[in-house]
C-alpha positions as CSV (number, residue, x, y, z in Angstrom):
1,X,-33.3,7.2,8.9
2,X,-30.7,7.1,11.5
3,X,-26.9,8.8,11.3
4,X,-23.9,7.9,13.2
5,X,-23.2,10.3,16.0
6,X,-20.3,12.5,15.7
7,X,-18.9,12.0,18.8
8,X,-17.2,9.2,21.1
9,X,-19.0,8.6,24.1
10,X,-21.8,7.2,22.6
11,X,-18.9,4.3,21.7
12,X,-18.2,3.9,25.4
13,X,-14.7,6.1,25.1
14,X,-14.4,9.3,27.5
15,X,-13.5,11.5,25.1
16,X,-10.6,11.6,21.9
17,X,-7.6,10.9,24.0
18,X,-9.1,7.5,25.7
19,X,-10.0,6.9,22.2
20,X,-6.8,7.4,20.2
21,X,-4.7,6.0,22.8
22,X,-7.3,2.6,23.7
23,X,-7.2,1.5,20.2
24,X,-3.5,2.5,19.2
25,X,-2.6,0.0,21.8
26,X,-5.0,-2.4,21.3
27,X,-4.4,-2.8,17.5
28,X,-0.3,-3.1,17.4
29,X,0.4,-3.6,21.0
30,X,1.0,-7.0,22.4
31,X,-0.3,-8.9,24.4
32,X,-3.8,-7.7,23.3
33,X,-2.5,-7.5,18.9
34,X,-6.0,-7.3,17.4
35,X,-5.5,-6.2,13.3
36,X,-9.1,-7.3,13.0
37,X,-9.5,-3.4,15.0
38,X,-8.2,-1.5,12.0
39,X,-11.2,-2.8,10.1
40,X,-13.4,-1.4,12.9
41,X,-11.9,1.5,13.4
42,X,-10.6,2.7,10.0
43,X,-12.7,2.4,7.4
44,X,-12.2,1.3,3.5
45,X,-12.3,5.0,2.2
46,X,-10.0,6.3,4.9
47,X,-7.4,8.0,3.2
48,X,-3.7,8.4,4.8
49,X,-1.3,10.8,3.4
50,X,1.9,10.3,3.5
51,X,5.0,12.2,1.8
52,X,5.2,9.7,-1.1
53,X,1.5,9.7,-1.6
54,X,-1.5,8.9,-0.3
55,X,-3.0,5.2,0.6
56,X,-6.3,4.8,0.6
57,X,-8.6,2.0,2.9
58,X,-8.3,-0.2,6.1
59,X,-7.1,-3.2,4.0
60,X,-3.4,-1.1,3.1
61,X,-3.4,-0.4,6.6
62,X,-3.9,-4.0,7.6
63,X,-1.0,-5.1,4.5
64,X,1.4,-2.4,6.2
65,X,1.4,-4.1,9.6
66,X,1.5,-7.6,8.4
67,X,4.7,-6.5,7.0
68,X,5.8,-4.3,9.5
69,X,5.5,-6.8,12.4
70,X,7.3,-9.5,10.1
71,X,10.4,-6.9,10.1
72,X,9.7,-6.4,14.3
73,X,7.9,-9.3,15.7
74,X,9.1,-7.3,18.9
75,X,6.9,-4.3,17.8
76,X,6.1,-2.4,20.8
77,X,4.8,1.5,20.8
78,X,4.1,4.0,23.7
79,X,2.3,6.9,23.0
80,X,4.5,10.0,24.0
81,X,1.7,12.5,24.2
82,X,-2.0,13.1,22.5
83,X,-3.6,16.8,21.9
84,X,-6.6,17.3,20.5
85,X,-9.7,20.0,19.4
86,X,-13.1,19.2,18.3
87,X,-16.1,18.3,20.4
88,X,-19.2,15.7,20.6
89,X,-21.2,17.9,18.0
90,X,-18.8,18.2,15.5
91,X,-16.2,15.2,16.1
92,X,-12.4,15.2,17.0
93,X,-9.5,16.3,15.6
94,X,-6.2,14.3,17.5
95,X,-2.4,14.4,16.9
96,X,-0.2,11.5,18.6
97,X,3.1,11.8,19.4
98,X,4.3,8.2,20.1
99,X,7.6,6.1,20.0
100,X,8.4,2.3,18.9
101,X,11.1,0.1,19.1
102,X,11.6,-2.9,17.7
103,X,14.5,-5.4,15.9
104,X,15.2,-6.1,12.7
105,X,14.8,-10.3,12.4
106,X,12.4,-10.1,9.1
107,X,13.8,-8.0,7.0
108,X,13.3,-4.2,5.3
109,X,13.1,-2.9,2.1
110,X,16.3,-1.6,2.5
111,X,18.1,-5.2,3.0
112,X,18.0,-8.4,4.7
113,X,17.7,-8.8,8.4
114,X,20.2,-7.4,10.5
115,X,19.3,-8.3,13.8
116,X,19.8,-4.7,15.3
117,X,17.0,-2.3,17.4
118,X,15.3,0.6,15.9
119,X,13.9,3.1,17.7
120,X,11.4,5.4,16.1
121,X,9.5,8.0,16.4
122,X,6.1,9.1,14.4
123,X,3.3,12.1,14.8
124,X,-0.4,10.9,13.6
125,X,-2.7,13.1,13.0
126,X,-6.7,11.9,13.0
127,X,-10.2,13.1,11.8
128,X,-12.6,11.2,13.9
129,X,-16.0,10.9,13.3
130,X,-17.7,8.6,15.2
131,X,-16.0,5.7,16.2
132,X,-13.6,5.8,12.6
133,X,-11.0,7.5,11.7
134,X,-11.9,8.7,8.3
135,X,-8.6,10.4,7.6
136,X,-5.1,10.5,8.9
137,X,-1.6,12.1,8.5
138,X,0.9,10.5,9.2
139,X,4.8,12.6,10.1
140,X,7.7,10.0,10.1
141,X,11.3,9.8,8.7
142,X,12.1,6.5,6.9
143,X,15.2,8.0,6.5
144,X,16.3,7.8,10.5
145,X,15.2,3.7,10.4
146,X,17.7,2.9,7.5
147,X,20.1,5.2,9.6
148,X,20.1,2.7,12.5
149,X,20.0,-0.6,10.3
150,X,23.3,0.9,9.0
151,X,22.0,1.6,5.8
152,X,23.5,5.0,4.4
153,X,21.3,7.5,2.8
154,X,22.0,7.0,-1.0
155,X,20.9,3.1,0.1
156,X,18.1,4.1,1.3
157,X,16.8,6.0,-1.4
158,X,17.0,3.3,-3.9
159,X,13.9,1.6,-2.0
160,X,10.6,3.1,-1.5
161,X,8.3,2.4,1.3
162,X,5.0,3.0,-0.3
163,X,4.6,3.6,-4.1
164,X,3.6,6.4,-5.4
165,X,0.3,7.3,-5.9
166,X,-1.9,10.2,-6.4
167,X,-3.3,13.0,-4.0
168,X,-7.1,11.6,-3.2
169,X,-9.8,14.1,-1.9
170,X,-10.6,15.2,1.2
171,X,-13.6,14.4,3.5
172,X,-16.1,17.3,4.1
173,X,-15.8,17.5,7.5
174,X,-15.5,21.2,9.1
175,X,-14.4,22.0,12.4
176,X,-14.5,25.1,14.6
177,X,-11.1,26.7,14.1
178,X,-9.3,27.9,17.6
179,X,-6.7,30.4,18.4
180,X,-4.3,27.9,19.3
181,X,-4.5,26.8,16.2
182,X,-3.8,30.0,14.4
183,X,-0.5,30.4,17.1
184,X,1.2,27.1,15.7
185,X,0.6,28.2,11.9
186,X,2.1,31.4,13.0
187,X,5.1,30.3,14.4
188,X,5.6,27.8,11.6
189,X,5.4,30.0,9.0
190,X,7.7,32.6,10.6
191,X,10.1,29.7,11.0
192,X,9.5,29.3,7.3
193,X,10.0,33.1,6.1
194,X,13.3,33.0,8.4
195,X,12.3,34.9,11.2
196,X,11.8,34.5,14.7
197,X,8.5,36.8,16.6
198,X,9.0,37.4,20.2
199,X,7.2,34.6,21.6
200,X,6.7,32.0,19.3
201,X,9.2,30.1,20.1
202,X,11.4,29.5,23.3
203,X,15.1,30.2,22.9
204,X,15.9,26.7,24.9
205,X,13.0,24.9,23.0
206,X,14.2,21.2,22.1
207,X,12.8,20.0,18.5
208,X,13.4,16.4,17.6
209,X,14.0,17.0,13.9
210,X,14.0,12.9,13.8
211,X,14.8,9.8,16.3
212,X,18.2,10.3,16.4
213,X,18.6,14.5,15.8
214,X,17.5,16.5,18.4
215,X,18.4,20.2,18.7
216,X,17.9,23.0,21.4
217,X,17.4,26.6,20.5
218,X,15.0,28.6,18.5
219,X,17.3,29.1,16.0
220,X,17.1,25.8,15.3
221,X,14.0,25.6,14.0
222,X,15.0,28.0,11.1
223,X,18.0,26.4,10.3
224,X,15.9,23.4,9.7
225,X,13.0,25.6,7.9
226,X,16.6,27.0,5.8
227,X,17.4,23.2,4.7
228,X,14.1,22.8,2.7
């Protein structure tokens, strides 16, 4: 009986950020577009959680970015920054920061086209085990695209990007917890409970709350934790 190694070099990538970043551009990047990838590299019981619910499978995946690119043919994403934790033995953990622009010929949910450029940002955050990402969070704000097509927010909440479906279960996979870890819990939750430890965050830190709202200052970050 054989089993999949956990790891990435065995795949031919040097590790989780030639990995994330190869196939991220490979997949939705022109000129080497390749949706056949997501079937590869994502795999039917992948799930990806979302704030409206989870979706579930490569195929969803492969549906989203049909439509997506028919709203952008110009589609064109650059990864910002990846960080990662894991290892060969146990498999990867990643997070992508990365940005895309694009404009509005096909079409949204929110309207008809409007001919005008989005930009956009989104945070992705991966399981990897071997070569497939078996599940994946994804951070965005729908809310900032309508923003820029002109679309106010009570317009925008009349459409819905995904429907709504229920929570699925999680993959067994367990990782080695690290300390760094345990910091960025511990400045979110203090962000959370309204206060600010020494340290945690810098008083001149900038936060992108969204593609178009960026803020500097620690206090900031509680304000915002205040408006949830």
């Amino acid at each position: 009986m054989t089993t999949t190694p956990p790891g990435l070099r065995a795949y031919g990538f040097d590790g989780p950020v030639d990995y994330i970043e190869r196939i991220t551009y490979d997949i939705w990047n022109l000129p080497h577009r390749d949706l056949e990838l997501i079937r590869k590299y994502y795999a039917p019981s992948t799930a990806i959680h979302l704030d409206a619910g989870d979706l579930v499978g490569d195929e969803i995946v492969i549906a989203n970015t049909h439509a997506r690119l028919g709203t952008y043919p110009d589609f064109h994403g650059v990864i910002d920054d990846t960080i990662w934790t894991g290892s060969e033995e146990e498999g990867y953990r990643t997070s992508m920061r990365w940005t895309w622009t694009g404009t509005d010929t096909g079409g949204t949910v929110y309207g008809p086209a409007t001919g005008r450029p989005v930009t956009f940002t989104a945070i992705a955050n991966c399981i990897v085990h071997g070569e497939v990402i078996v599940e994946e969070w994804l951070g965005a704000n729908p809310f900032a695209q309508a923003r820029q097509l002109g679309y106010s927010l009570e317009e925008a909440v009349q459409a819905t990007l995904y429907p709504a479906s229920p929570r699925v279960a999680r993959p067994s996979f367990e990782f080695t917890r690290s300390t760094e870890g345990d910091l960025v819990q511990q400045a979110f939750t203090s962000a959370l409970e309204g206060r600010l430890e020494s340290g945690l965050y810098d008083a001149d830190c900038l936060t992108d709350f969204a593609p178009d709202l960026q803020q500097i200052g620690a206090a900031a970050v509680v304000e915002w934790a205040d408006g949830l």
